[in-house]
DONUKE-568169 format. One record per residue (C-alpha): residue number from 0; residue in three letters; chain; z, y, x. Coordinates in steps of 0.02 Angstrom, whole numbers, plus 50000, padded with zeros to 5 digits. Layout:
N
seq = NUM&type = Ala&mol = A&c3 = Z&c2 = Y&c1 = X
...
//
This chain:
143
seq = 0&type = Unk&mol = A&c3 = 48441&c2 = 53262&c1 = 49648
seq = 1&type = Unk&mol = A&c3 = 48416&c2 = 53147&c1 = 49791
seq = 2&type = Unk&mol = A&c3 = 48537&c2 = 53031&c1 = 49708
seq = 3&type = Unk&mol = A&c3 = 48445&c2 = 53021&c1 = 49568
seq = 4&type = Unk&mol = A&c3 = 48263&c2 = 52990&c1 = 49621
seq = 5&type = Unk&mol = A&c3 = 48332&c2 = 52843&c1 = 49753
seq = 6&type = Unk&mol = A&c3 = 48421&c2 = 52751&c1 = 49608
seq = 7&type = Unk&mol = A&c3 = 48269&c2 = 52761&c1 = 49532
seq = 8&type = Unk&mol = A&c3 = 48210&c2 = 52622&c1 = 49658
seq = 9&type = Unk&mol = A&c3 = 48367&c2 = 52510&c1 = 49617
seq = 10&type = Unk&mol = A&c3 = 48302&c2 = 52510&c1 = 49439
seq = 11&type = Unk&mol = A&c3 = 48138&c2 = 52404&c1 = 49454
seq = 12&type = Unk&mol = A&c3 = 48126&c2 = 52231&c1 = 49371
seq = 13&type = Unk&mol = A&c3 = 48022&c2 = 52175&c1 = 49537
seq = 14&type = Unk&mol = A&c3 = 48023&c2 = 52156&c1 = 49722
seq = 15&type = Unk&mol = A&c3 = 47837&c2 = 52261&c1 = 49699
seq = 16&type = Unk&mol = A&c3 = 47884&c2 = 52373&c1 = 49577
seq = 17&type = Unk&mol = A&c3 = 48058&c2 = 52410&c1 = 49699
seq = 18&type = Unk&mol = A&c3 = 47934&c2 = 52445&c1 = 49852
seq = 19&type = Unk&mol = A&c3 = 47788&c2 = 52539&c1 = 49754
seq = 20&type = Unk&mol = A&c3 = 47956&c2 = 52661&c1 = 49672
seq = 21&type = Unk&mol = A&c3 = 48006&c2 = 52679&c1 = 49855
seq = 22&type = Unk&mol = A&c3 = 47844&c2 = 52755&c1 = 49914
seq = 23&type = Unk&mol = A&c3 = 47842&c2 = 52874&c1 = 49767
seq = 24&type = Unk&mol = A&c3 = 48001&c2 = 52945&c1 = 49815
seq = 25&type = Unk&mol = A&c3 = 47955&c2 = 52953&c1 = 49994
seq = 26&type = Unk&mol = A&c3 = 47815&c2 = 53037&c1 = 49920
seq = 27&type = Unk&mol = A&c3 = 47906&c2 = 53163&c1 = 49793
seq = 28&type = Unk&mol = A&c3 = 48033&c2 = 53193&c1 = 49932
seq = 29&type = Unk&mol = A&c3 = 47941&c2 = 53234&c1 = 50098
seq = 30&type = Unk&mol = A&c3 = 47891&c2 = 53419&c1 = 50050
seq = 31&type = Unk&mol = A&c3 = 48058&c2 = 53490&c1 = 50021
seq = 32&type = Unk&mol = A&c3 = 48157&c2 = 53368&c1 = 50097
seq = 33&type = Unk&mol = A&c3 = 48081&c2 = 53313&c1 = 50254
seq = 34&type = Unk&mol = A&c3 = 48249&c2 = 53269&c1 = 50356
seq = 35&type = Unk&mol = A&c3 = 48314&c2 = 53160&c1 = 50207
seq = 36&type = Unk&mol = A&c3 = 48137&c2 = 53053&c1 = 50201
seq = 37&type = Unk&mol = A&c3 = 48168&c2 = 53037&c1 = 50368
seq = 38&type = Unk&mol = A&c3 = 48339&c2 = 52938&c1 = 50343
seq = 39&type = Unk&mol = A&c3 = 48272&c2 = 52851&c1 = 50214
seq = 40&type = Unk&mol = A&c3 = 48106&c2 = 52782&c1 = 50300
seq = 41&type = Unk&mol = A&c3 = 48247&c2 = 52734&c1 = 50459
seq = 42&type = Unk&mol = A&c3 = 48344&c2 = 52643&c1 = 50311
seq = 43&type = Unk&mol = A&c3 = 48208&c2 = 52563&c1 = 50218
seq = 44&type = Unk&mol = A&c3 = 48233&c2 = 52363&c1 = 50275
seq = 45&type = Unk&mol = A&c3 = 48424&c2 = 52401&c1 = 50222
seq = 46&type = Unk&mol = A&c3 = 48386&c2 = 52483&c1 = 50070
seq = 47&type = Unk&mol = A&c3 = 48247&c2 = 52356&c1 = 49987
seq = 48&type = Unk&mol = A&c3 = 48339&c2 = 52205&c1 = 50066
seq = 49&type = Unk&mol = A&c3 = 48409&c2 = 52144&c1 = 49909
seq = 50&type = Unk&mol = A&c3 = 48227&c2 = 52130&c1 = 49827
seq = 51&type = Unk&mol = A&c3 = 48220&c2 = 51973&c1 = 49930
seq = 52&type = Unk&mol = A&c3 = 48301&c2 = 51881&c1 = 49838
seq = 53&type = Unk&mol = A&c3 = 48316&c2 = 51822&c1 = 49649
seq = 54&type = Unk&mol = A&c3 = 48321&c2 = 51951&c1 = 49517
seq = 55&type = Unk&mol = A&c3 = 48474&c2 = 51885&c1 = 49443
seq = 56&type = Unk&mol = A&c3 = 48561&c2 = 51918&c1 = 49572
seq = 57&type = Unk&mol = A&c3 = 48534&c2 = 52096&c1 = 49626
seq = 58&type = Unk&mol = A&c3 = 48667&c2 = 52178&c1 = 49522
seq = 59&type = Unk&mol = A&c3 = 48787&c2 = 52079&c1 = 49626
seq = 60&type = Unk&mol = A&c3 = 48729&c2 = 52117&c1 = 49798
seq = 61&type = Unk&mol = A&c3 = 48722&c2 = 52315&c1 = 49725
seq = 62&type = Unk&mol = A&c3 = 48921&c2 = 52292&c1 = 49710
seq = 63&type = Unk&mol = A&c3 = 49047&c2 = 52289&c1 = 49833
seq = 64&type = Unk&mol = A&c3 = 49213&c2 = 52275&c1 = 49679
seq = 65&type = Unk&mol = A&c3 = 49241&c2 = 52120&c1 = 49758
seq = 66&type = Unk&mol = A&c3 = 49273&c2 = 52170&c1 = 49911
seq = 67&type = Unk&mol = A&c3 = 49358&c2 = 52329&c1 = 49863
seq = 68&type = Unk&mol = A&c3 = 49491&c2 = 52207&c1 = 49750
seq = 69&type = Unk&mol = A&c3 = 49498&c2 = 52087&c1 = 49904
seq = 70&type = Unk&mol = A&c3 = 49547&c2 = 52261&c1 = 49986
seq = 71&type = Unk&mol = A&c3 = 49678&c2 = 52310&c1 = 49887
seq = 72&type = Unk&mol = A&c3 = 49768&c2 = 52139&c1 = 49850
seq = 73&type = Unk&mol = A&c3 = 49770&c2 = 52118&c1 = 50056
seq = 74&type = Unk&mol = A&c3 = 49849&c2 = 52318&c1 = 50081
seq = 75&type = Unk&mol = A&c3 = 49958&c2 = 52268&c1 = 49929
seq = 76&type = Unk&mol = A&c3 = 50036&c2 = 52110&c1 = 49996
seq = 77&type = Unk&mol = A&c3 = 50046&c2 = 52193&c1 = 50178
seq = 78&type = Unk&mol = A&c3 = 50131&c2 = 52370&c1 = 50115
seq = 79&type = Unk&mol = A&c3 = 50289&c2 = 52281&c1 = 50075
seq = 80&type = Unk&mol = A&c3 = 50309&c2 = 52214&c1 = 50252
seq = 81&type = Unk&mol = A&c3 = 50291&c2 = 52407&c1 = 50322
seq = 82&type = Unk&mol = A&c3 = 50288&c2 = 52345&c1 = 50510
seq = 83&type = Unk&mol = A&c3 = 50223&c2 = 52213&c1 = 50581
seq = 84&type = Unk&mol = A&c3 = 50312&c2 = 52143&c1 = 50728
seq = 85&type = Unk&mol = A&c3 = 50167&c2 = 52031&c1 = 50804
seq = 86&type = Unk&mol = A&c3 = 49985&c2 = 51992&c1 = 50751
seq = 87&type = Unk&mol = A&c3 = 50022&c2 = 51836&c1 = 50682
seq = 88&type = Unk&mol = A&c3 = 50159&c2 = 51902&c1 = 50558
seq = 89&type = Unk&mol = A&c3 = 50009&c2 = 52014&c1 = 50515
seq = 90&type = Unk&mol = A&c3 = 49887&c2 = 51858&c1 = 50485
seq = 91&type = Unk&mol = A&c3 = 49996&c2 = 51737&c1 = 50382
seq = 92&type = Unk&mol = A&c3 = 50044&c2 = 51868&c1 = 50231
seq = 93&type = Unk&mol = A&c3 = 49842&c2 = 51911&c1 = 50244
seq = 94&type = Unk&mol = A&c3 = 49783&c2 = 51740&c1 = 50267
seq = 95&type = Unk&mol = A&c3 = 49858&c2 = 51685&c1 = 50133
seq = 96&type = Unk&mol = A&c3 = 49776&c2 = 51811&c1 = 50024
seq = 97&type = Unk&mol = A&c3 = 49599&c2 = 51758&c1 = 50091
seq = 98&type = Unk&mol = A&c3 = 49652&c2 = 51582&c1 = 50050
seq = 99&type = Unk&mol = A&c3 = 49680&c2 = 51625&c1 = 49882
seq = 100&type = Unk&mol = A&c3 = 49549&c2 = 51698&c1 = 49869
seq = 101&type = Unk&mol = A&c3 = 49441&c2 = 51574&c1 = 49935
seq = 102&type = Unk&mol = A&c3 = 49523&c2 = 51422&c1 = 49826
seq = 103&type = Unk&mol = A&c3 = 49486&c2 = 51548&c1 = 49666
seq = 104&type = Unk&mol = A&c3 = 49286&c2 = 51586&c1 = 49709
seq = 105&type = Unk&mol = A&c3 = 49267&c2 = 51389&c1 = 49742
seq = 106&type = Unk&mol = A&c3 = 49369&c2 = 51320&c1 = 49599
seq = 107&type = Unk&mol = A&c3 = 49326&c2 = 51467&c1 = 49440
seq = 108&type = Unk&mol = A&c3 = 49210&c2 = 51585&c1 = 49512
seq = 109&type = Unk&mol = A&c3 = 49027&c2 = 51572&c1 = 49540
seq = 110&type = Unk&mol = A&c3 = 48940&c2 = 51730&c1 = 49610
seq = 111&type = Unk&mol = A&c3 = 48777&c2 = 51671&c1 = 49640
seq = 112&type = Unk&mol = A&c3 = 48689&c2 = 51509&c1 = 49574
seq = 113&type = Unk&mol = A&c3 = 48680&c2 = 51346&c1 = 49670
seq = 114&type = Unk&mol = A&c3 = 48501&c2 = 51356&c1 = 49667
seq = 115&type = Unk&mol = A&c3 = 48476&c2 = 51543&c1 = 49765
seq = 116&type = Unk&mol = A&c3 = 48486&c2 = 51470&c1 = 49932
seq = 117&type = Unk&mol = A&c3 = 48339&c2 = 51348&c1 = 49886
seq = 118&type = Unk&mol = A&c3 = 48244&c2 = 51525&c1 = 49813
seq = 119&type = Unk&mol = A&c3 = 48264&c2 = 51620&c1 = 49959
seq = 120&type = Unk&mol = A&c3 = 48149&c2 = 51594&c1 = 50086
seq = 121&type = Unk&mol = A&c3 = 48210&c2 = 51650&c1 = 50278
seq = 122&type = Unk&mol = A&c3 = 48076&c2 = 51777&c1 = 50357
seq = 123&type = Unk&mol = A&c3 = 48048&c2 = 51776&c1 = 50554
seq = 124&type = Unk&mol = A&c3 = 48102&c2 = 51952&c1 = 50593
seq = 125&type = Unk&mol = A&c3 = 48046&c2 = 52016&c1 = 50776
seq = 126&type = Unk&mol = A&c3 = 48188&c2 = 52009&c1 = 50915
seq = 127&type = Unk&mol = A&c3 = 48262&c2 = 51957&c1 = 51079
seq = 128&type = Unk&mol = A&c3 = 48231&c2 = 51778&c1 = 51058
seq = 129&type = Unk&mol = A&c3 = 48043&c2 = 51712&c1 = 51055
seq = 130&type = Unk&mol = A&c3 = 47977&c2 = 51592&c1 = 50927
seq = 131&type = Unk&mol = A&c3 = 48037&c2 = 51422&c1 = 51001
seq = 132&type = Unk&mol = A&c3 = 48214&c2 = 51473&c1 = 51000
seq = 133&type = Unk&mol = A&c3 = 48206&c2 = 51536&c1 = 50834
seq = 134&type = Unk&mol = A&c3 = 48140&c2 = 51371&c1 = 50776
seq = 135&type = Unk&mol = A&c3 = 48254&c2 = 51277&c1 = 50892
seq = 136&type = Unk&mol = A&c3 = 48401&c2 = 51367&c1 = 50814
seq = 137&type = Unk&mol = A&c3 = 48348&c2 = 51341&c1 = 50642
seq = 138&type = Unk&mol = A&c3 = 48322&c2 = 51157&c1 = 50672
seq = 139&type = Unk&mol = A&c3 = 48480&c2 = 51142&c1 = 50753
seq = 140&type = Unk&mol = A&c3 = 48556&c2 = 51243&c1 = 50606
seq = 141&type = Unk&mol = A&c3 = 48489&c2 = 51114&c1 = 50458
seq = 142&type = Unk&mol = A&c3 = 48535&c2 = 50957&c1 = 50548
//
């Protein structure tokens, strides 16, 4: 049931509509379940992280296949060794899988539009380092 009423936030068209659903199921929740509203209100900057950014591009950040083929082709290549004498005959058979890889996404594949990075906007989250350094670091970062 839980299941249910959470993917119910993953199914808004809008970054206020994701947030408002949230809050309803926080709501709907916190009488029956109060221990599972409390993981949820602990997770809720991971969970509604992806309404950041561009709507076209949520259903990829919902998916992990990538990764989980990545996964597989890099356990497939590496099962037919067995044993690995040393780490670097470990890295060459998997390196050259994330080469692929890499070669394929640049050349044929395109995940996310060229424009998103100009769409998403960087917030200043709270932390360790104070405000100049986090401008510092972003200047230093762009040129």
């Amino acid at each position: 049931m839980v299941g249910t009423v959470v993917r119910a936030v993953f199914a808004q068209s809008d970054a206020t509509q994701v947030t408002a659903q949230f809050h309803r199921v926080i709501d709907q929740l916190q009488e029956k379940l109060p221990a599972a509203v409390e993981l949820l209100i602990d997770a809720e900057a991971d969970l509604l992280a992806f309404a950041s950014f561009p709507n076209e591009h949520w259903r990829q950040m919902w998916s992990d296949n990538a990764q989980e083929r990545l996964n597989k082709e890099v356990c497939r290549r590496t099962s037919v060794v067995g044993i690995f004498p040393n780490r670097s005959a470990l890295i060459r058979p998997t390196g050259a899988v994330l080469a692929e890889q890499r070669d394929e996404w640049a050349i044929a594949c395109r995940y996310m539009s060229a424009e998103m990075p100009t769409k998403v906007r960087m917030h200043f989250v709270p932390g360790e380092l104070g405000d100049e350094e986090v401008i510092a670091t972003e200047l230093e970062a762009v040129s």
